[in-house]
C-alpha positions in Angstrom: 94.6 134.8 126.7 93.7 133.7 129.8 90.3 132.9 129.1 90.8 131.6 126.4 93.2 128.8 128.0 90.7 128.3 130.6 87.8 127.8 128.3 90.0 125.2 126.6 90.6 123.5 129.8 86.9 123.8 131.1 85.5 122.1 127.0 88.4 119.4 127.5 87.4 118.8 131.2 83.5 118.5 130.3 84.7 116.2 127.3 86.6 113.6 129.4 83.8 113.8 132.2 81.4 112.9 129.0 83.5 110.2 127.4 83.9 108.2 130.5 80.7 108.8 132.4 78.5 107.1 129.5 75.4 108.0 131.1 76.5 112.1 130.7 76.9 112.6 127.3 75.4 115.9 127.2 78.4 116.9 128.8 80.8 115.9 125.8 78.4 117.4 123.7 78.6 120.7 126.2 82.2 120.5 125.9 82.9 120.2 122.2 80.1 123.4 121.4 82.4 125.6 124.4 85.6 123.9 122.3 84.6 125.6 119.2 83.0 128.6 120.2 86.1 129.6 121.6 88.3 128.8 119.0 85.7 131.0 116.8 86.2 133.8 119.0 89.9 133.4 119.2 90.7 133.3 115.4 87.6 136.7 115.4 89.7 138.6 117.8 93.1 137.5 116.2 91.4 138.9 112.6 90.4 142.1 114.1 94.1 142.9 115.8 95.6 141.6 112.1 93.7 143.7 110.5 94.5 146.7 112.5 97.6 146.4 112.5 97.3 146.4 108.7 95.5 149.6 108.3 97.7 151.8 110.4 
């Protein structure tokens, strides 16, 4: 859970840096692609423990 908070923080951190600095873009592009990647891997890990928990 705590990686996951801190991967949050880190793509909203890169997003801001991005939005304001106009000439670093890449950076809110970087940000948004870490954003959703860990959202993916968050709502991956909470299927796998739902559907453990399901089985047993």
């Amino acid at each position: 859970m705590a990686l996951f908070l801190f991967l949050v923080i880190v793509a909203m951190v890169l997003g801001l840096i991005g939005w304001v600095v106009h000439g670093l873009d890449y950076l809110l592009v970087i940000g948004v692609v870490v954003l959703v990647i860990d959202i993916v891997l968050g709502l991956v890990r909470l299927a796998r423990r739902s559907r453990r928990h399901r089985i047993r």
